[in-house]
C-alpha positions as a printed Julia matrix, in Angstrom:
199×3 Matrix{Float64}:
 -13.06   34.54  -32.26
 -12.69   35.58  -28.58
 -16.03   33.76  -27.96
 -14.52   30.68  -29.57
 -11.65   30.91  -27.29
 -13.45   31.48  -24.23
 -16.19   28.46  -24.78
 -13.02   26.14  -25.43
 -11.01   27.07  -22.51
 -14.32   26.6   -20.1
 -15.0    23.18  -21.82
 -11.34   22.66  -21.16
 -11.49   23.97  -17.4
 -14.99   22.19  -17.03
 -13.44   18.59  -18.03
  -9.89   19.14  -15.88
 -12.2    19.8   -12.87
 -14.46   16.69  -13.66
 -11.51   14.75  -14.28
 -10.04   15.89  -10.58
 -13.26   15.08   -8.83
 -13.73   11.85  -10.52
 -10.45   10.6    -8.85
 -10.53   12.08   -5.77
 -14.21   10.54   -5.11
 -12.99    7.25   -6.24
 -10.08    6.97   -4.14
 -12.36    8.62   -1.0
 -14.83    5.45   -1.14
 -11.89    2.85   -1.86
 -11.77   -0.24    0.94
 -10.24   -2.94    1.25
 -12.48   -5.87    1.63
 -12.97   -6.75    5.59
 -13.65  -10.83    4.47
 -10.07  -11.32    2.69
  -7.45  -13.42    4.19
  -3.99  -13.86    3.14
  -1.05  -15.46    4.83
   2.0   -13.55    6.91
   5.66  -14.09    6.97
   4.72  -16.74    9.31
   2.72  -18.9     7.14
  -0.19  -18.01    9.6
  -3.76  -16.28    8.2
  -4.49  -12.49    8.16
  -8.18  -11.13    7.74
  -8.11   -7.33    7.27
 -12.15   -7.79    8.97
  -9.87   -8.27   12.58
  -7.26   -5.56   12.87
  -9.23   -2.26   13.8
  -5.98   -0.29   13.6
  -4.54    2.19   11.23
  -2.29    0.65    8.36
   0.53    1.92    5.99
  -0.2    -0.32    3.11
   3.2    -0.67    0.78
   2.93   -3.04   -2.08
   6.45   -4.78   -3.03
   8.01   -7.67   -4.69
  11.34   -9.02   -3.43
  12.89   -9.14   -6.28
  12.24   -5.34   -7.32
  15.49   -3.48   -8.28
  14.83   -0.03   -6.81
  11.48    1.56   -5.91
  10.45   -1.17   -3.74
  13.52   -1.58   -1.31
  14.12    2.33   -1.33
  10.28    2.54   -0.24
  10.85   -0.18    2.7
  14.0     1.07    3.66
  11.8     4.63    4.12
   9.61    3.0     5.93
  11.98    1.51    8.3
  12.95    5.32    9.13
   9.54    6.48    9.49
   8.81    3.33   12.32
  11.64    4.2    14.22
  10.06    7.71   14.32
   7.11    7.05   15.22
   7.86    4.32   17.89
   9.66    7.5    19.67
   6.04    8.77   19.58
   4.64    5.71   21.13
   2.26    4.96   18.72
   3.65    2.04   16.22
   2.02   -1.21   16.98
  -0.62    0.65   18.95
  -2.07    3.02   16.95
  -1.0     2.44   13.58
   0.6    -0.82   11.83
   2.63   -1.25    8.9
   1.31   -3.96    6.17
   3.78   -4.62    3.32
   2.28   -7.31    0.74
   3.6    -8.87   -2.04
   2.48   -8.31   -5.95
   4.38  -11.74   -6.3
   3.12  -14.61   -3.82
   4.69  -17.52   -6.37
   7.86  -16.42   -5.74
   7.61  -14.33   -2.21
   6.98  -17.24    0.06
   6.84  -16.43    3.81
  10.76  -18.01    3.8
  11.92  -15.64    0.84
   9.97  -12.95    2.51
  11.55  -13.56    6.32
  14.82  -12.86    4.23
  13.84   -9.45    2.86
  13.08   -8.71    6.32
  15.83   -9.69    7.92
  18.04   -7.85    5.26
  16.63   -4.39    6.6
  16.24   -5.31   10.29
  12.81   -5.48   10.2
  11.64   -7.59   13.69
   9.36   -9.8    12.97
   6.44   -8.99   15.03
   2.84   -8.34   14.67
   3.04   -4.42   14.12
   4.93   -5.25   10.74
   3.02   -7.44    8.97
   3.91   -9.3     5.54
   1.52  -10.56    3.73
   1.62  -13.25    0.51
  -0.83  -16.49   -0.99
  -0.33  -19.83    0.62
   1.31  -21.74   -1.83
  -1.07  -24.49   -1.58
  -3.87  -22.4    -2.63
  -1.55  -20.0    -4.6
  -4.21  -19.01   -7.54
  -6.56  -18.27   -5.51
  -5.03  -15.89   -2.93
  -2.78  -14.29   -5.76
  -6.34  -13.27   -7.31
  -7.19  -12.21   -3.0
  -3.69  -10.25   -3.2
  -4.88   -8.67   -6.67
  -8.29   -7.76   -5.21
  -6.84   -6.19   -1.82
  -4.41   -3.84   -4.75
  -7.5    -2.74   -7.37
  -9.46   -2.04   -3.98
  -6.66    1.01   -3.59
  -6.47    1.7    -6.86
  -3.45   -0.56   -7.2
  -2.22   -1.58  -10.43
   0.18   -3.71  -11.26
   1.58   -6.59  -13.97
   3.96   -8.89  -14.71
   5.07   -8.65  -18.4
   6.99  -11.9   -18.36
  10.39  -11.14  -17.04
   9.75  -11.39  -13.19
  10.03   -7.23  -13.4
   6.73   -6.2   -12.53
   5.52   -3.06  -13.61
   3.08   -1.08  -11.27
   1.67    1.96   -9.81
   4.06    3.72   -7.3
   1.87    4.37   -4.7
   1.64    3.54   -0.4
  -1.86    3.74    1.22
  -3.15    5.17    4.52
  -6.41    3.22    5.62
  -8.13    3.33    9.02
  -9.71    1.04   11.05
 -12.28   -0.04    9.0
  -9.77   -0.33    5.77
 -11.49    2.6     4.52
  -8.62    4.79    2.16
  -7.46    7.94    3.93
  -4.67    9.07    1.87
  -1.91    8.06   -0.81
   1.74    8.68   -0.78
   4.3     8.47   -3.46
   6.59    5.67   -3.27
  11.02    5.17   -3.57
  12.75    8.61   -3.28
   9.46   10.51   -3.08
   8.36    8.85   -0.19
   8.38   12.01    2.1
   8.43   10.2     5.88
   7.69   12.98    7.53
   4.94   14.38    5.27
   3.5    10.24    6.27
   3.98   10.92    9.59
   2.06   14.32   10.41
  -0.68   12.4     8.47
  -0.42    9.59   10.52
  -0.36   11.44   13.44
  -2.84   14.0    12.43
  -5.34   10.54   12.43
  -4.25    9.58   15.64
  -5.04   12.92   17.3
């Protein structure tokens, strides 16, 4: 009997740890494709091939209730720190794009903005579809999420549900690490990594 117990527990053991690895190899090789472009808050285009920067990727959509502002307004916290470190805009950027681009035009989006005092500048970027090509780049916004590991849907009701995740990438939009978003979102645990990059 104890032989039964020990074989099950080490088949048990043997599939947690295969499990583990399998995730944490496929979120080491995840990358966001260089050749996708996407539209800012300006209306002008954004290929993640020309910003050789770190990024804080957040996924939102305006309308979100709670996990989404509560992440941003984080995330406003965490840029004022590390602008005291001289390092936002220069270093690292922040890139905040929308799950939503039929309703999150670069208008709707300048409001969410504005409603946390975000400047709008090129170290904050917002990203969304062009609503003249709207299909297309909401299928570019969904590629730029599964890249991350990124999931997310709409089950009718404008009140998307999706994973609660932010993204470190570096330069080459290569994943570095994940953080939990809304009232997990630990800004100072995001800023040693950051830093710990920059170093």
């Amino acid at each position: 009997m104890k032989k039964i117990y020990l074989i099950c527990s080490l088949a048990v053991f043997l599939l947690i740890t295969a499990g583990i690895s399998f995730f944490l190899i496929r979120d080491a090789s995840s990358k966001v494709p260089a050749n996708i472009t996407l539209i800012n808050q300006n209306g002008e285009s954004y290929s993640f091939g020309d910003d050789k920067k770190l990024k804080l990727v957040e996924f939102i959509y305006t309308n979100c209730p709670d996990i989404c502002p509560t992440t941003t307004q984080k995330m406003v916290q965490l840029q004022s720190d590390l602008e005291k470190s001289n390092v936002f805009g220069k270093e690292i950027e922040f890139l905040t794009i929308t799950i939503d681009p039929y309703h999150d035009t670069p208008e709707v989006i300048q409001k969410y903005m504005k409603a946390f005092e975000i400047p709008n500048s090129d170290n904050w970027i917002f990203l969304t579809g062009d609503q003249e090509n709207i299909k297309a780049d909401q299928k570019k916004i969904r590629e730029v999420a599964e890249s991350l590991q990124f999931q997310y849907k709409d089950p009718g009701n404008g009140q998307f549900v999706h994973t609660s995740f932010t993204y470190l990438i570096d330069d080459n939009n290569k994943f570095i690490s994940k953080f939990p978003m809304g009232e997990d979102f630990d800004k100072q645990e995001v800023y040693e990594e950051i830093m710990d990059e920059i170093k």
